[in-house]
C-alpha positions as CSV (number, residue, x, y, z in Angstrom):
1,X,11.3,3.9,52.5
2,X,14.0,2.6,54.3
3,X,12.6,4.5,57.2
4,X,9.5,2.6,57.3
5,X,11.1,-1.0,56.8
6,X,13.5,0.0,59.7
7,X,10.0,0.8,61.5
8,X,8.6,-2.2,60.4
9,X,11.5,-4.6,61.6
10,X,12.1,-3.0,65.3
11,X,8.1,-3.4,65.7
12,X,8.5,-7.3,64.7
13,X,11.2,-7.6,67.4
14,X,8.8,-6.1,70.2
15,X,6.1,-8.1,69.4
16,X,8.3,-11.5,69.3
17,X,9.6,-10.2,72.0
18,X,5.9,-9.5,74.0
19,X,5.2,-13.4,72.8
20,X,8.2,-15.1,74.1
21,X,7.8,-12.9,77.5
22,X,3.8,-14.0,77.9
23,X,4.0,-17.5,78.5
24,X,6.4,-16.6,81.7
25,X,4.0,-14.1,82.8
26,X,1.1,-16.2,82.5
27,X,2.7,-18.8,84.8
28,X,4.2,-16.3,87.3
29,X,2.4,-15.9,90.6
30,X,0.7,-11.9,90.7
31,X,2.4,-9.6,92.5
32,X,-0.4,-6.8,92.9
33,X,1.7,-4.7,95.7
34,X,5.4,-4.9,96.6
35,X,4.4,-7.2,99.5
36,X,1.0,-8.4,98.3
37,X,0.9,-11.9,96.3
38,X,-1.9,-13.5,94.2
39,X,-2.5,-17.2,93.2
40,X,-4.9,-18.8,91.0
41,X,-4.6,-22.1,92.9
42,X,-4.1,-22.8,96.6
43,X,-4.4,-25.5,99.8
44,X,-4.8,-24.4,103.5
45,X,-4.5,-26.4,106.0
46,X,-5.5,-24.9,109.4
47,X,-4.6,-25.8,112.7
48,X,-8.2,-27.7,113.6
49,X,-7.6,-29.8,111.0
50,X,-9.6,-28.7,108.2
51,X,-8.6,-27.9,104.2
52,X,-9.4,-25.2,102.3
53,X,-9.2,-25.0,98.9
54,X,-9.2,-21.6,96.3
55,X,-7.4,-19.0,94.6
56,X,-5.1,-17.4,97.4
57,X,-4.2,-14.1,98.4
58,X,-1.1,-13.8,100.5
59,X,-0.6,-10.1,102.2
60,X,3.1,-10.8,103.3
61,X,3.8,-7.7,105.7
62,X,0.3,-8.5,107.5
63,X,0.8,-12.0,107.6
64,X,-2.5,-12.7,106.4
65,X,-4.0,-14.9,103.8
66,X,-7.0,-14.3,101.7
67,X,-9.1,-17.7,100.3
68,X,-11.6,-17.1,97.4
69,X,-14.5,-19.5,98.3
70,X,-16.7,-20.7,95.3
71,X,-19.3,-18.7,95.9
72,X,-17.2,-15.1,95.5
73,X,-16.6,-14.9,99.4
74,X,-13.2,-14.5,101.1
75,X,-11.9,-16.3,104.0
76,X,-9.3,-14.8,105.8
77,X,-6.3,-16.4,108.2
78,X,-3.5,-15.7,110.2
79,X,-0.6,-17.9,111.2
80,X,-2.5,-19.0,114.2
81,X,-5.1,-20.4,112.6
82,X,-3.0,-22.2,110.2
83,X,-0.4,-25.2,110.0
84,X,1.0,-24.7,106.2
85,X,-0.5,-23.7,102.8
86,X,0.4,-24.4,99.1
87,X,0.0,-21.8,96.8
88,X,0.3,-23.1,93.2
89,X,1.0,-21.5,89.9
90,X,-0.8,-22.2,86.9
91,X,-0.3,-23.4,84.0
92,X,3.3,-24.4,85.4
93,X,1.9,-26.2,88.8
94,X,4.7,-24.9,90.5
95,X,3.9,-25.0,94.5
96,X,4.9,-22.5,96.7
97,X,5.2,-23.7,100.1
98,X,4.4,-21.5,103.3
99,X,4.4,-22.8,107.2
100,X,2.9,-21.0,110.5
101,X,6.4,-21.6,113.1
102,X,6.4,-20.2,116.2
103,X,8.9,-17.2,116.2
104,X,10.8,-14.7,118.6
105,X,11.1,-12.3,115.9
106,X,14.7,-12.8,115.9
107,X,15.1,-11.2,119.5
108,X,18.3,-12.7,121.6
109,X,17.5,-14.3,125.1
110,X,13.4,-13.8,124.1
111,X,10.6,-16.2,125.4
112,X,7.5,-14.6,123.7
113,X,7.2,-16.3,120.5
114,X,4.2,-16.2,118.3
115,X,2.8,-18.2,115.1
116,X,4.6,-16.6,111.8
117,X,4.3,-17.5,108.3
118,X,8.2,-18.7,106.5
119,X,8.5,-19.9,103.3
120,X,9.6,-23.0,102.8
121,X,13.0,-23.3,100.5
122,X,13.6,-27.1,100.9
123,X,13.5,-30.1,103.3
124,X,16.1,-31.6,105.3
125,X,17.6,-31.7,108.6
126,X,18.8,-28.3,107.9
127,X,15.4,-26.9,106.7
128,X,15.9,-23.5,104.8
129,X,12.8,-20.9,105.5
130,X,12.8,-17.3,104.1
131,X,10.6,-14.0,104.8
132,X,11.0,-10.4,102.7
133,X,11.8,-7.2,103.8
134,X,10.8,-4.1,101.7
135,X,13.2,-0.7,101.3
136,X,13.4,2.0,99.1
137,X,16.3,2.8,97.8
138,X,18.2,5.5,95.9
139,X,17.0,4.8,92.0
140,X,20.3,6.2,91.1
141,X,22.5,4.0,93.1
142,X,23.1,0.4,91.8
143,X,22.1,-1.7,95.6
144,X,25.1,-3.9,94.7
145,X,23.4,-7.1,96.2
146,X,21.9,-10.0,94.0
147,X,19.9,-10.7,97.3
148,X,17.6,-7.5,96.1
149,X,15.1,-7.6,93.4
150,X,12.5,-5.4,92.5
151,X,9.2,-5.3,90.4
152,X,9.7,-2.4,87.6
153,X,5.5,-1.9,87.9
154,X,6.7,0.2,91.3
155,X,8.6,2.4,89.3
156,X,7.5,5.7,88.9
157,X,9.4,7.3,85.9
158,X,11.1,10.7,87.2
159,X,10.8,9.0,90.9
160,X,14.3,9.2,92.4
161,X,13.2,6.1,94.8
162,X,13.0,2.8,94.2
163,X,10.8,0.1,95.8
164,X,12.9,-3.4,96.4
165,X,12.2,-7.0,97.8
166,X,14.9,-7.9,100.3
167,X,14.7,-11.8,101.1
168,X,16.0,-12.9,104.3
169,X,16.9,-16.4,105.3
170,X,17.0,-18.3,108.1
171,X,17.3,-22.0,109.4
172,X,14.4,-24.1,110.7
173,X,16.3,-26.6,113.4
174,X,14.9,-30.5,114.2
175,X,13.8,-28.9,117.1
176,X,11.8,-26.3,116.5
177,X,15.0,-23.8,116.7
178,X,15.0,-20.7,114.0
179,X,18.5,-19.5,113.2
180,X,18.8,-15.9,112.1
181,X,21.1,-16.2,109.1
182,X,22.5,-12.4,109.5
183,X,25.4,-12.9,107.3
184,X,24.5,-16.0,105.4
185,X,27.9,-17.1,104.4
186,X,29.6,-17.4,108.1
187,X,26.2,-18.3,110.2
188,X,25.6,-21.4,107.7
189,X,29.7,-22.4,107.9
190,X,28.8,-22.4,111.8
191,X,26.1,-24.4,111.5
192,X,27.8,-26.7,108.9
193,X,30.8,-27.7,111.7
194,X,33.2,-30.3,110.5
195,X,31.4,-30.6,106.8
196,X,32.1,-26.9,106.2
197,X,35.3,-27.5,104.3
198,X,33.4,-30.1,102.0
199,X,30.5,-27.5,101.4
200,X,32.8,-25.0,100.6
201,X,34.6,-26.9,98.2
202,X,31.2,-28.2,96.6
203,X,30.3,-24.5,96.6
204,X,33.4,-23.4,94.7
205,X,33.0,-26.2,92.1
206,X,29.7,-25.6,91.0
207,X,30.4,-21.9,91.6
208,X,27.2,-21.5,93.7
209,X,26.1,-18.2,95.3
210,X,24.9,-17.3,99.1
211,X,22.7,-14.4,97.6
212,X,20.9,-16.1,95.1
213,X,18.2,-18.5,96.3
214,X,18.2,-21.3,94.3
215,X,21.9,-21.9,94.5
216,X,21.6,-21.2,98.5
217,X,19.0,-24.1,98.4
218,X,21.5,-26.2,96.4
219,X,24.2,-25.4,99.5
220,X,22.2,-26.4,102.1
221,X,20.4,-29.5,100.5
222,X,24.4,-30.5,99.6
223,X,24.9,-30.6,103.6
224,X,22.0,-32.1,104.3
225,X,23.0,-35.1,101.9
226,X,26.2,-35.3,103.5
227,X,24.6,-35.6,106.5
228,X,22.4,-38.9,105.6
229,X,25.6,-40.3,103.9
230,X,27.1,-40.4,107.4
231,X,23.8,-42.1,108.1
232,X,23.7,-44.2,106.0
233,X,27.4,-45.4,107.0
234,X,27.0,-45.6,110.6
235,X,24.3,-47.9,110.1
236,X,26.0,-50.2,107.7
237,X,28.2,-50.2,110.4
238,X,27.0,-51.0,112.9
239,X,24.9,-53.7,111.1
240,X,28.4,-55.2,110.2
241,X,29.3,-55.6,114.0
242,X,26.0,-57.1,114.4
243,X,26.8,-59.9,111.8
244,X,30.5,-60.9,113.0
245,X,29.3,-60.8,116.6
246,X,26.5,-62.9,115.5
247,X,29.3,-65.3,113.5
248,X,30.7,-65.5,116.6
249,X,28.4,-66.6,118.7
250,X,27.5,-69.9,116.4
251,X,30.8,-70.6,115.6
């Protein structure tokens, strides 16, 4: 008997568990291959111009995108067709924001650059834009870095390998420029210049981490507000030297 109610309460757990776990699930975008991405929703804008709209497929390592047309058919598109897309989740809404950038693959003292789809992490002067990488790893061995996640669905029980999703970050310039942010923590300090010591401090406050996205975003969007402060000053300024040479001049 008191097997049974012990049975009875651990299956009540796992089933309020499976309901409290469903919602998330249900607003999550698909992941139907380690670097293959599904959503119910979607917006493509392509370089003539011209909107699509449709459930979207995103095939990350191939850099293409997949539209589902209303009648059933599939459009397909690479970077050079394309200037952004907006894949959305749903019920949730959330938008998921991709942009076609021409890119030197990260080669030093390259000219050939071609159009390459980044994810777009925020917006700013400093403009933080992310790709994935995919390794397999040791199952045994912990990877030790919060920048790695992987999907449990590519885990074979018994397998002594592990599929992972390694995100890698770089910096979209004013000018075009993309930054290769190697080591995350020292290549955004240079970039920072004179502000670094502020970031940092702002950093260590609100203990934020380099390796976990949405605090990264939080670093970079802190710079970038420090950066429209001194904006904002500067023009106060020099609207105040405006006025007294102004007074001046009538007096």
């Amino acid at each position: 008997m008191k097997k049974s109610i012990n049975t009875y309460i651990l299956t009540c757990v796992i089933l309020a568990l499976m309901v409290s776990l469903y919602p998330q699930k249900a607003q999550a975008q698909l992941r139907t291959a380690l670097d293959v991405q599904e959503w119910p929703a979607g917006k493509v804008v392509l370089a003539s111009g011209d909107t699509v709209y449709g459930p979207l497929t995103f095939h990350r390592n191939q850099d293409i995108i997949n539209v589902q047309n209303e009648d059933g058919s599939l459009s397909s598109f690479s970077p050079v067709n394309v200037q952004y897309f907006i894949a959305q989740e749903q019920p949730s809404g959330r938008p998921y924001v991709f942009r076609s950038l021409m890119w030197d693959r990260g080669r030093e003292n390259s000219d050939f650059k071609r159009p390459t789809f980044f994810e777009q992490l925020n917006q700013g002067t400093l403009t933080l834009i992310m790709r994935e990488s995919y390794v397999r790893r040791d199952a045994s061995r912990n990877s030790g870095r919060n920048s790695y996640y992987y999907d449990p669905s590519y885990y074979a029980m018994g397998s002594e390998w592990l599929d992972q999703v390694k995100e890698l970050y770089y910096i979209l310039l004013p000018d075009g420029e993309i930054i290769t942010l190697r080591n995350i923590r020292r290549d955004l300090f240079d970039l920072f210049g004179d502000k670094a010591r502020r970031v940092k401090k702002y950093a260590r406050k609100h203990n934020l981490d380099y390796d976990k996205p949405h605090e990264l975003v939080a670093i970079v969007n802190y710079f970038n507000s420090l950066l429209t402060q001194a904006a904002v000053s500067n023009r106060d300024a020099m609207n105040s030297n405006i006025i007294v040479h102004t007074d001046l001049e009538i007096r």
